[in-house]
Steps between C-alpha positions, in 0.01 A plus 500: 500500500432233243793299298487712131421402178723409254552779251697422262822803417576628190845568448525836404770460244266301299170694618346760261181682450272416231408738237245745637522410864625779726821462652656629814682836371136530247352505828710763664493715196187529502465561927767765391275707251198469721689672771487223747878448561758780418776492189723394793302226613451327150862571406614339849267194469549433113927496606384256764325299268701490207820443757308170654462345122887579441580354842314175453708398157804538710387291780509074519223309442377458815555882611389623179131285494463659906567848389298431172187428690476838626522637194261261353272651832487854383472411120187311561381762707567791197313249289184419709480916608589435875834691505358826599728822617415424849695153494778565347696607817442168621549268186803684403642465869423121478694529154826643651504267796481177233782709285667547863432171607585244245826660325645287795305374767431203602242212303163546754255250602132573504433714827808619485546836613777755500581867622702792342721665667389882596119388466275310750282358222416158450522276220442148411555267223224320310601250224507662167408866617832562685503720806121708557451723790422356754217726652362300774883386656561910438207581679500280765884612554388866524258360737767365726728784486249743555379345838896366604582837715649798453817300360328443214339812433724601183475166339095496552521812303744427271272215333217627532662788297576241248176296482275844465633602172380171362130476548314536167122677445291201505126473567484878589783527768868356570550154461835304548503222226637210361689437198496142412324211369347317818284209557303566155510853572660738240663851644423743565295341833473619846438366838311544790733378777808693323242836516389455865876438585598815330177717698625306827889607438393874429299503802728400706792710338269787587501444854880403545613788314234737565463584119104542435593510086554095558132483543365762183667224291323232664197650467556531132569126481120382668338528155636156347305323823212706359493357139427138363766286312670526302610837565352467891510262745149506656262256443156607676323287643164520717664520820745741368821424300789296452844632385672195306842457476516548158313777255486206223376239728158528661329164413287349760667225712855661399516775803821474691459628926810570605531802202140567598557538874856731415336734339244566739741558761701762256143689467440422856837675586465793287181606559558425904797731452324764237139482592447483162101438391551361196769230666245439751235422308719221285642356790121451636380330163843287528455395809142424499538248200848349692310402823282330323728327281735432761337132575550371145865537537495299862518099447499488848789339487701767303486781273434519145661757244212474260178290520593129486854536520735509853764720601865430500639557816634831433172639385306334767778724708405791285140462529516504909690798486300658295178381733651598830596843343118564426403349814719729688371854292162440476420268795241267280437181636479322144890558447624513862307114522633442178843567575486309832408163276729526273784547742386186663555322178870581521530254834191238410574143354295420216217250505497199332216241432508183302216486296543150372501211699365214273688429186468122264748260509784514219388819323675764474320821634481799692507631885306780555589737823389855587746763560413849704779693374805514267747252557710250411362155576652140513279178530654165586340162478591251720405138576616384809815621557589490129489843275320402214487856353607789508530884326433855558364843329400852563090585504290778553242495762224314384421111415799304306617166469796300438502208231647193638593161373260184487479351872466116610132431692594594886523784743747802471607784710462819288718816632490853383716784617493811400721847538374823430680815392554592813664197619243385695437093458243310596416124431220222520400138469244284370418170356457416127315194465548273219299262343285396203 
């Protein structure tokens, strides 16, 4: 995932509704009357609530504006109608473990993420939101526990008797959301590579603990892949359809692969494991518009995470994982070749070619080189056996150039080295000319 956008927190101690706007306990009055949480329920939640605002005033600054964002979370939400019965159990979850959390643990970093004891759940921090669920980490933890061995049975359960509970009704089925303001997308927001993790955990929960009720749930969560954004996450397309990463994001040019290629293989998995129609057919219009995709994501050097823009190493990792596992279940050449390239990136050198060889005498210019992949790349300008200059930067694959100072009329060496991400290095040579 993306870095997130800066939302700026209310402290709650200084936060207030405006007259006529709904608040949280208007809200769950009013779910109360219309019979869509019990007397319990809104008496539980409005303690909850009202406990949160008193427990904020009696924290420090710094723990008070964490624990204040999540507040500030669900207000919003009462206010913009988005805090319906079906969230609550997750929202006022995320509420206790900020309460929990931040009476005296410790000052997080972004990416941050913590555990409770007695649950399996995972949580991270995001910069004035506090600590959200996380539901991908959770899922992909279920994931791993469910397929660990016997060992692990209990705990594979265990979570996945957590994480059930909290999916919401979205888009006409069960839907395991997001609660936070991310990359210029408001909550609540979904994903598709969270969803197909969740489908590929209750899969394979099914067939480690023999429990056939794991898949009637993920059957109930297919619809979302079923329904545009913002409350879907398919985007149809003549060859089929693409599931984007995220429900509020589905501009041309923005699609992400590695979230596209997870959750095929969690619809892939479940439907291998339920023969489930419906799954079928979405995996098919998935995987039709991924093959042919695939090639805009291949430099041929390395992979990219969106059009125009490289991998880091880790996702370039990610995204060969995520090819050989779709190479190895469905046997398609497109992803097993795929796969195959990209893990030759992770042992080739990149290529380097200067571009420039003629420059004028005592100007001040630039050097122009091609680069295949990215890498950080050092040129040095020598005349003779004297350096005359020197310096180095990171670039993305592509053409770049280096400025460098006025030169004397003459005959230089130009070098250029370059590592990748990797670690791989590679270097070359050629002559820069210069005259009038």
């Amino acid at each position: 995932m993306r870095a997130p956008s800066t939302l700026r927190a209310q402290n709650a101690r200084a936060t207030g509704p405006r007259a006529g706007q709904p608040t949280v306990r208007s809200v769950l009055a009013r779910l109360e009357r219309a019979h869509k949480i019990t007397k319990a329920a809104y008496l539980s939640y409005s303690r909850a609530f009202s406990s949160a605002l008193t427990e904020v005033r009696g924290l420090s600054s710094a723990r008070a504006d964490r624990l204040g964002a999540e507040v500030e979370i669900i207000h919003q939400m009462a206010v913009n109608g988005t805090l319906t019965a079906s969230r609550l159990p997750v929202l006022f979850l995320t509420l206790a473990r900020n309460a929990q959390y931040w009476r005296t643990g410790a000052l997080l970093s972004f990416g941050d993420r913590v555990e409770f004891a007695g649950s399996e759940l995972v949580w991270e921090y995001y910069p004035g939101q506090g600590l959200q669920l996380q539901q991908l980490g959770s899922f992909g933890k279920a994931d791993w526990l469910c397929t660990a061995g016997a060992g692990y049975a209990a705990r594979c359960r265990a979570i996945l008797a957590e994480l059930i509970p909290l999916a919401v009704q979205r888009a006409g089925g069960l839907t395991w959301e997001y609660y936070f303001n991310f990359d210029g997308g408001a909550p609540p927001w979904t994903s598709a590579m969270s969803q197909g993790t969740a489908l590929q955990a209750l899969a394979d929960a099914s067939k480690e603990l023999g429990d056939q009720s794991y898949l009637a749930i993920a059957h109930q969560a297919l619809p979302v892949f079923m329904a545009r954004p913002p409350s879907g996450v398919a985007v149809k397309t003549s060859r089929g359809a693409r599931f984007v990463e995220y429900s509020f994001d589905s501009r041309a040019g923005d699609e992400v692969i590695n979230a596209f290629l997870q959750s095929l293989i969690g619809l892939d998995d479940y439907a291998q494991t339920s023969g489930d129609s419906m799954a079928r057919r979405l995996f098919a219009a998935g995987d039709a518009e991924a093959r042919a995709e695939l090639p805009r994501f291949n430099t041929g050097a390395w992979s990219l995470y969106q059009p125009g823009h490289e991998d880091d190493l880790s996702y370039h990792q990610l995204v060969t994982g995520f090819l050989q596992q779709l190479c190895s279940m469905t046997k398609t050449p497109a992803y097993c070749s795929t796969a195959a390239a990209f893990q030759a990136d992770l042992k080739t050198p990149p290529a380097l070619k200067l571009i420039t060889t003629r420059v004028k005498t005592n100007q001040a210019t630039r050097v122009y080189f091609a680069l295949s992949k990215v890498s950080r790349v050092g040129i040095t300008i020598m005349r003779g056996r004297k350096t005359m200059f020197l310096t180095s930067a990171s670039f993305p694959y592509g053409q770049h150039s280096f400025a460098i100072p006025a030169l004397r009329q003459g005959t230089y060496t130009v070098q250029l080295d370059a590592t990748d991400l990797a670690g791989n290095y590679n270097q070359a040579s050629a002559t820069l000319k210069v005259s009038h």
